[in-house]
C-alpha positions in Angstrom: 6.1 -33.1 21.7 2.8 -32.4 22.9 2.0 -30.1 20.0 2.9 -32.8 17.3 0.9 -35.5 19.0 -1.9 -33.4 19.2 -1.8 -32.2 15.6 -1.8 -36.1 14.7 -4.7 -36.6 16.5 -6.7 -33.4 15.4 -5.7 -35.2 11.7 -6.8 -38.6 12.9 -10.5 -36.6 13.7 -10.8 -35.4 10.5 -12.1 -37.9 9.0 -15.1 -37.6 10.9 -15.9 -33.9 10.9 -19.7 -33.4 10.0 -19.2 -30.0 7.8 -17.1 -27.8 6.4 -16.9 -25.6 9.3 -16.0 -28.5 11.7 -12.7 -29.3 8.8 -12.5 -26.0 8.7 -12.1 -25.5 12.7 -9.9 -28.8 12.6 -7.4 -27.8 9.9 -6.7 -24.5 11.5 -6.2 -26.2 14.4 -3.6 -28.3 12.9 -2.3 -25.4 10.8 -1.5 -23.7 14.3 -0.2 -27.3 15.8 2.7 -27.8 13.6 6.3 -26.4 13.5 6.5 -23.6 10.5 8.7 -26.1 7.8 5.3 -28.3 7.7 3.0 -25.7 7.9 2.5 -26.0 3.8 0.5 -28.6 3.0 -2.2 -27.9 5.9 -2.0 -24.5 5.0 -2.8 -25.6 1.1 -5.9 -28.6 2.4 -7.6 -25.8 4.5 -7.7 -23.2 1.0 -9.0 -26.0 -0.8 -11.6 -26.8 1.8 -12.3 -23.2 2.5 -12.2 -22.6 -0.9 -14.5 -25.1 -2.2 -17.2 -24.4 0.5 -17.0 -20.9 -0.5 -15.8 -19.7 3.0 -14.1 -16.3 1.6 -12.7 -14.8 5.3 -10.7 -18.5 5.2 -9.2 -17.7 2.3 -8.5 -14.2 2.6 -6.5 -15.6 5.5 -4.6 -18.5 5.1 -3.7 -17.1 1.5 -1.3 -14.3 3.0 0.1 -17.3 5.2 1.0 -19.1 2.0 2.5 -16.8 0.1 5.1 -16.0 2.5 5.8 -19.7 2.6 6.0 -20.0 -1.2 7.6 -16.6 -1.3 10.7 -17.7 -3.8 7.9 -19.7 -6.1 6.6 -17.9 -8.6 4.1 -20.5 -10.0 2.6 -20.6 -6.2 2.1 -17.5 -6.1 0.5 -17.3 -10.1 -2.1 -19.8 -8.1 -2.9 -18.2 -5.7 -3.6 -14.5 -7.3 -5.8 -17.0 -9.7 -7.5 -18.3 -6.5 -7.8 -14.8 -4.9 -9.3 -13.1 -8.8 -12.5 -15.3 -8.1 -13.7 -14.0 -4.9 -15.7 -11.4 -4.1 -15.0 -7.7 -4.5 -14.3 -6.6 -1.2 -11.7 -4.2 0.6 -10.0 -7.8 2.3 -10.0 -9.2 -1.5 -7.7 -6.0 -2.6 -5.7 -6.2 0.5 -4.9 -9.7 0.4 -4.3 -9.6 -3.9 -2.2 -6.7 -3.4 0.0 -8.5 -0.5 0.4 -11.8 -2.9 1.4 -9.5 -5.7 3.8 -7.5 -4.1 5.3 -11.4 -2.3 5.6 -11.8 -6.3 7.1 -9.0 -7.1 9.9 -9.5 -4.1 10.2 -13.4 -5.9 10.8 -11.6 -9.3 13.6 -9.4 -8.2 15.0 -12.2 -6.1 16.0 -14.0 -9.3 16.3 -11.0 -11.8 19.8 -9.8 -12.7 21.7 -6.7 -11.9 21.1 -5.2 -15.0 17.7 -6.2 -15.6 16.6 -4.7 -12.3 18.5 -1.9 -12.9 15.9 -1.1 -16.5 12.4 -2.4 -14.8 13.5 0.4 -11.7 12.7 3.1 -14.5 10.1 1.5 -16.5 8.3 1.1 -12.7 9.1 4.6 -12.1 7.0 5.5 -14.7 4.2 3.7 -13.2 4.5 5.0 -9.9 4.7 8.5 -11.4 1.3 8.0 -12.9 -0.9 7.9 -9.8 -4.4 6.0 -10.3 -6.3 7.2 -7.5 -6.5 3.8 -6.6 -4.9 3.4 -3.3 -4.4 -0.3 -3.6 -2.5 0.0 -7.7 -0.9 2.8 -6.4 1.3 1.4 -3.3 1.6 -1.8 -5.4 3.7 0.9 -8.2 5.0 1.8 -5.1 5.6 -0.8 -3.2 7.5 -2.3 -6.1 9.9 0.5 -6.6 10.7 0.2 -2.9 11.4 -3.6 -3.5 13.5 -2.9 -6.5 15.6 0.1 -5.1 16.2 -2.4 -2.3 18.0 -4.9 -4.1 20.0 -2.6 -6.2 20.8 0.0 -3.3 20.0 1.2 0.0 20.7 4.5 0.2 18.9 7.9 0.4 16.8 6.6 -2.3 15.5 3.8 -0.9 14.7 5.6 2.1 12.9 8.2 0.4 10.7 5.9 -1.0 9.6 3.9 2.2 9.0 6.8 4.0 6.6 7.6 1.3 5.4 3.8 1.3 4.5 4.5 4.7 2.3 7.3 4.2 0.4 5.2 1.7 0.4 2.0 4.1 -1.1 3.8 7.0 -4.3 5.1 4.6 -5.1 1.1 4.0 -8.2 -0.2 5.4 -7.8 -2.2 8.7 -8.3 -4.9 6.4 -4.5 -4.9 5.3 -3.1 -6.2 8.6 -0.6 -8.5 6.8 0.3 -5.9 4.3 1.3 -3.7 7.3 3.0 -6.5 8.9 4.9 -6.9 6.1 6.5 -3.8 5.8 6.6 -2.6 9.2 9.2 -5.8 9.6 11.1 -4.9 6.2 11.6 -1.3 7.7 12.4 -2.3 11.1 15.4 -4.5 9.7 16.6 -2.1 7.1 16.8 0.5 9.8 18.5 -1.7 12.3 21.2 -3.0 9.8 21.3 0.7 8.5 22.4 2.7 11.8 19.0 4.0 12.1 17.8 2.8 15.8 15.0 5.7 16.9 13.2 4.8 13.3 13.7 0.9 13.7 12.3 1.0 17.3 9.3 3.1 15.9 8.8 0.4 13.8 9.2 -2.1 16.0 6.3 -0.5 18.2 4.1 -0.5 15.6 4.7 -4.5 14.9 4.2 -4.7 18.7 0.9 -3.2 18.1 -0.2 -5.2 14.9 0.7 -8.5 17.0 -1.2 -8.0 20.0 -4.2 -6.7 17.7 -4.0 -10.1 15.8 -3.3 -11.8 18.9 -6.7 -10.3 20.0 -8.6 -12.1 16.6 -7.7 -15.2 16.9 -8.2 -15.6 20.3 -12.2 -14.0 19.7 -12.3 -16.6 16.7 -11.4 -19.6 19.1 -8.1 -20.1 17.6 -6.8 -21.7 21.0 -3.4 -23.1 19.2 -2.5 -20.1 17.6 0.7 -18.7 19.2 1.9 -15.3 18.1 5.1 -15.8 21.0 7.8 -16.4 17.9 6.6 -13.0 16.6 6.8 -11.1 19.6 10.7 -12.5 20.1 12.0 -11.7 17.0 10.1 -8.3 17.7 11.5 -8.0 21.3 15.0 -9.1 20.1 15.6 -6.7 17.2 14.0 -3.9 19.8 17.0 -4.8 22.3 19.3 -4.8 19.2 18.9 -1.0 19.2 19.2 -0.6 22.9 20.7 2.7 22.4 17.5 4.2 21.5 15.9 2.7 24.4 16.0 3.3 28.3 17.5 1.5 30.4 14.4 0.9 32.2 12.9 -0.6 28.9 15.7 -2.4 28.2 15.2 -4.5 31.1 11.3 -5.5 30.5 12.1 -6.2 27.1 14.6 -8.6 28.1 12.3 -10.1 30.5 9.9 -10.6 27.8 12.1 -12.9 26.3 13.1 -14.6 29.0 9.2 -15.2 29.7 8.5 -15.9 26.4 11.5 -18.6 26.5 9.9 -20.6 29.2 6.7 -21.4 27.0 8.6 -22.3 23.5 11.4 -25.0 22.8 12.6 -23.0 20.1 12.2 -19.2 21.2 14.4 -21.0 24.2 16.9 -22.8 22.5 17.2 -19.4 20.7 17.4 -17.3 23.6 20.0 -19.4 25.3 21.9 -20.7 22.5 22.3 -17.4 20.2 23.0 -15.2 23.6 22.1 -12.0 21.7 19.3 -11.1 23.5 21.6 -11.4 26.9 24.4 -9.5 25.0 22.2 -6.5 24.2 21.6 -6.2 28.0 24.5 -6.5 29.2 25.8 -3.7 26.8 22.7 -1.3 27.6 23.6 -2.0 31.6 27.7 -1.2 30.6 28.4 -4.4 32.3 31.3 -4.6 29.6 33.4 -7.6 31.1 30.4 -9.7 31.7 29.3 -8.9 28.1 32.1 -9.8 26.5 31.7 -13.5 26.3 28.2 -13.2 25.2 29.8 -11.3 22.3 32.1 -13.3 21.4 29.4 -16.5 21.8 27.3 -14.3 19.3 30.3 -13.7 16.7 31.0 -17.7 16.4 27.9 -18.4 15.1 26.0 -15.1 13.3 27.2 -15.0 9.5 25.0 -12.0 8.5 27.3 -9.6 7.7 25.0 -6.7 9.3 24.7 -8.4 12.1 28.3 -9.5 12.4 29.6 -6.1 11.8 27.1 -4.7 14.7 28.6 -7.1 17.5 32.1 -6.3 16.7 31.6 -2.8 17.1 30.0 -3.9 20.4 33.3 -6.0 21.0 35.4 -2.9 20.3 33.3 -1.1 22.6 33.7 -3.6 25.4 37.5 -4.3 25.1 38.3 -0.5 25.1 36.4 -0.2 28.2 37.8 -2.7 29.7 41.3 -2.5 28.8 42.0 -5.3 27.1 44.2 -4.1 24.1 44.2 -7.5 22.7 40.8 -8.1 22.3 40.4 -4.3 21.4 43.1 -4.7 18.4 41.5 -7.7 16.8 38.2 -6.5 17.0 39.5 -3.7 15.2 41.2 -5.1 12.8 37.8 -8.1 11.4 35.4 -4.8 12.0 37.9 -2.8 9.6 37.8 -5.8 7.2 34.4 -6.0 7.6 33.8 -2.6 7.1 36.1 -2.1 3.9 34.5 -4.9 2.5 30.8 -3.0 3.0 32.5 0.2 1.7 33.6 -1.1 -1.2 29.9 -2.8 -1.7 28.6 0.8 -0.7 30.6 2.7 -3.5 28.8 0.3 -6.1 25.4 0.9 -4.8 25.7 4.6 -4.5 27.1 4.8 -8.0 23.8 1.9 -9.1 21.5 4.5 -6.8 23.0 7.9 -8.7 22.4 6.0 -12.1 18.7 5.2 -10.8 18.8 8.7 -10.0 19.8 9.7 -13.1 16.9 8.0 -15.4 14.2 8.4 -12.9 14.8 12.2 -12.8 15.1 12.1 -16.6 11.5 10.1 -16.6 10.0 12.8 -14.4 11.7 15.8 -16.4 9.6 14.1 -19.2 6.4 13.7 -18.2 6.9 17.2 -16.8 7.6 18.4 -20.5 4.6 16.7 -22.1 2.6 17.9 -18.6 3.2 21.4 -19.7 2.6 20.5 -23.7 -0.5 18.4 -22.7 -1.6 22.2 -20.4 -0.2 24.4 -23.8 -2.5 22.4 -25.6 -5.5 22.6 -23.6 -4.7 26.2 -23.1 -4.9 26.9 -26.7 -7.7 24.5 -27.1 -9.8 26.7 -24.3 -8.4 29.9 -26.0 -9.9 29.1 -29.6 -13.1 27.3 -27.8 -13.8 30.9 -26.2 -12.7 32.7 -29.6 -15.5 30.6 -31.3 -18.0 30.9 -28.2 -17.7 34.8 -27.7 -18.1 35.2 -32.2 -21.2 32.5 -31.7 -22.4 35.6 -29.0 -21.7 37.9 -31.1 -23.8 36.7 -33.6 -26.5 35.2 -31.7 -26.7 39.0 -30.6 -26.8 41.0 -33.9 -29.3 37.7 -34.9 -31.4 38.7 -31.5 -31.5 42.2 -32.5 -32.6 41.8 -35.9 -35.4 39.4 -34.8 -36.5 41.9 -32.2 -36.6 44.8 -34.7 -38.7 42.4 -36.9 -40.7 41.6 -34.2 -41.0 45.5 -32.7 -42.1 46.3 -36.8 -44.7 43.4 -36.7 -46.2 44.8 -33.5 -46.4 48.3 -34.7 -48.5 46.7 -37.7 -50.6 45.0 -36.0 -50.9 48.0 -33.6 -52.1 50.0 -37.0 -54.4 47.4 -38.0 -56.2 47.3 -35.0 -56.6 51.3 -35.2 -57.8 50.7 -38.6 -60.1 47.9 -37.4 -61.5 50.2 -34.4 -61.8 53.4 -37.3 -63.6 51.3 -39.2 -65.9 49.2 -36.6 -66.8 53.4 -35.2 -67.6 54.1 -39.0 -69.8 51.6 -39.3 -71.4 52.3 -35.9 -71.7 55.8 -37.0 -73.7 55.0 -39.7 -76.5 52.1 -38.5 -76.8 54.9 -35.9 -78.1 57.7 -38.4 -82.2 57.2 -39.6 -81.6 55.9 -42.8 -83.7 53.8 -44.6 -83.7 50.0 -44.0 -84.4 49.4 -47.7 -81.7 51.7 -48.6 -79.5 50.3 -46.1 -79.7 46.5 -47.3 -79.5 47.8 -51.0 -76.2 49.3 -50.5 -75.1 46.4 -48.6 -76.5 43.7 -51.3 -74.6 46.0 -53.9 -71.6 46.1 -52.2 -71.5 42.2 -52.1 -69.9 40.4 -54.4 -71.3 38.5 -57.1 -71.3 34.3 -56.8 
């Protein structure tokens, strides 16, 4: 209640807000005030205002918050990649563009069909086999493979690919907090509905980590509404989901988490009390079996995921044998069987979607391994007749040196004669002014010696 009144009035204030940093203050404010299904439209005023005032760090993040609530519209999305094109270049720029495109790409395969998917998987193959050295284009190639895989099959493949995803992620400037948010939550469920508990409470931990470290900016921004609790539930909750990878110490201040964290929100409470989960996955970790049980059964009445549905009744079958009730045990047995051949049967179609992905993407890479080696063959014979031409060049740049120094030896040993003739002749000369000759006779011979003009 007092969170809606209070948002009403923050709205009723800004009217009167001097500048765009005081709407700006007041809209996040209101942003943080409302309950998430009316988040949209503040989220959409304060771009616009942030947007318009040229207030890029706004927009870099409130645009991430939008495009998980327009996630399943493809338009939205179109709007705001055009939004995010225009700002600055910048490391948060590429983050956030990269987290709106890869929303977009999860929207796309949303509504794609089987079949479809099943032909983009190899033409994206061939994209994510083609590395940029661009970190941000290349975990978008890869990032959209991962998404692809996902809806087609989720078996080794898949988790071949995010583990390498996460290699990738973790070399992302600190920047990309959303982008890691994302898929540290799409790997922590995938492992938890996949039997894979150690791995989904690593990824948990790392969520933990990412929420405190947000929770930490918005409180040093004076974001005094801004309530990160709902995050730190579902985060808790999944964490006590895999209670078997957990001690039983940890088991019991995660649960007390919740139980904290129920006490401050109407809905994290009505969850915690309502759902029983949280108090089922405790119960289990303690082996208090019989008290368990109805929490189980509580939880079974109104969860419809199939992954999660399946994951109780094994819990129920658990229980019931441990407590003897053969009943209880038997038709546990016989829905999670059901259940289970139902998956199997699901399964058997992936794995034979995920051997046919298989199949072409190995084909792709035995292909651009083939033109790899003809693209080196080539280049190999290029070098080879680029030397060939270089060494004949040598060769006769060489016999052309050699020649040119002979010349230039012969040239030297003339002019070496010449200036013995020279000297001979200058010592002739000398030789004869020396001698007493006549002048008369001297400068006769020399006038008769010159030629006439």
């Amino acid at each position: 209640m007092f969170r809606r009144e209070e948002s009403r009035r923050l709205a009723d204030t800004l009217k009167s807000a001097k500048s765009a940093k005081d709407s700006i203050r007041i809209l996040y404010d209101i942003f943080d005030l409302l309950e998430y299904d009316n988040k949209t439209q503040a989220a959409w005023k304060l771009l616009d205002v942030a947007k318009r005032n040229k207030e890029y760090d706004v927009v870099c993040d409130i645009v991430p918050h939008i495009a998980v609530m327009e996630s399943r519209d493809s338009v939205m999305l179109d709007k705001l990649l055009a939004i995010v094109s225009e700002l600055p270049e910048s490391n948060m720029k590429r983050g956030v563009e990269l987290f709106v495109n890869v929303e977009k790409v999860g929207c796309d395969a949303y509504y794609m069909p089987l079949e479809q998917r099943r032909h983009a998987v190899v033409e994206y193959a061939k994209e994510d086999l083609n590395f940029k050295n661009d970190i941000y284009q290349d975990i978008f190639d890869l990032y959209r493979m991962v998404i692809f895989i996902r809806y087609t099959s989720k078996g080794s493949m898949y988790l071949e690919y995010l583990a390498r995803l996460e290699k990738m992620i973790e070399d992302l400037p600190e920047e990309s907090k959303f982008l890691r948010n994302l898929f540290y939550t799409t790997a922590a469920n995938f492992y938890s509905n996949n039997g894979f508990p150690d791995k989904a409470i690593a990824s948990d931990r790392k969520l933990l980590e990412i929420i405190k470290n947000l929770e930490r900016h918005y409180k040093s921004v004076g974001r005094k509404y801004r309530s990160l609790d709902r995050n730190y539930y579902i985060c808790y909750r999944r964490m006590l989901r895999n209670y078997k990878a957990l001690d039983l110490k940890e088991v019991k201040h995660i649960y007390a988490e919740c139980a904290r964290l129920a006490e401050n929100d109407i809905d994290i409470r009505k969850a915690f009390y309502e759902d029983r989960r949280t108090t089922a996955y405790r119960l289990m970790a303690e082996r208090k079996y019989a008290d368990a049980i109805p929490y189980i059964k509580h939880a079974l009445e109104i969860v419809d995921d199939d992954n999660i549905r399946q994951f109780f009744l094994n819990m129920m079958v658990e229980a019931s044998d441990s407590v003897g009730d053969k009943e209880l045990l038997l038709s546990s047995l016989k829905e999670y069987n059901e259940l289970l051949h139902n998956k199997l049967s699901k399964k058997a179609e992936e794995t034979m979607a995920e051997l046919a992905i298989r199949y072409d993407v190995n084909n792709l890479k035995s292909d651009m391994t083939e033109l790899e080696l003809q693209k080196r063959d080539i280049e190999l014979s290029t070098n080879q007749k680029i030397i060939t031409v270089s060494l004949a060049a040598l060769f006769l740049l060489a016999i052309a040196l050699m020649l040119l120094y002979r010349s230039h030896f012969k040239q030297l040993q003339k002019n070496r004669d010449l200036e013995e003739a020279n000297e001979r002749l200058r010592n002739d000369m000398e030789s004869l002014l020396s001698k007493d000759i006549p002048a008369g006779t001297v400068d006769l011979k020399v006038r008769s010696d010159a030629p006439h003009r």
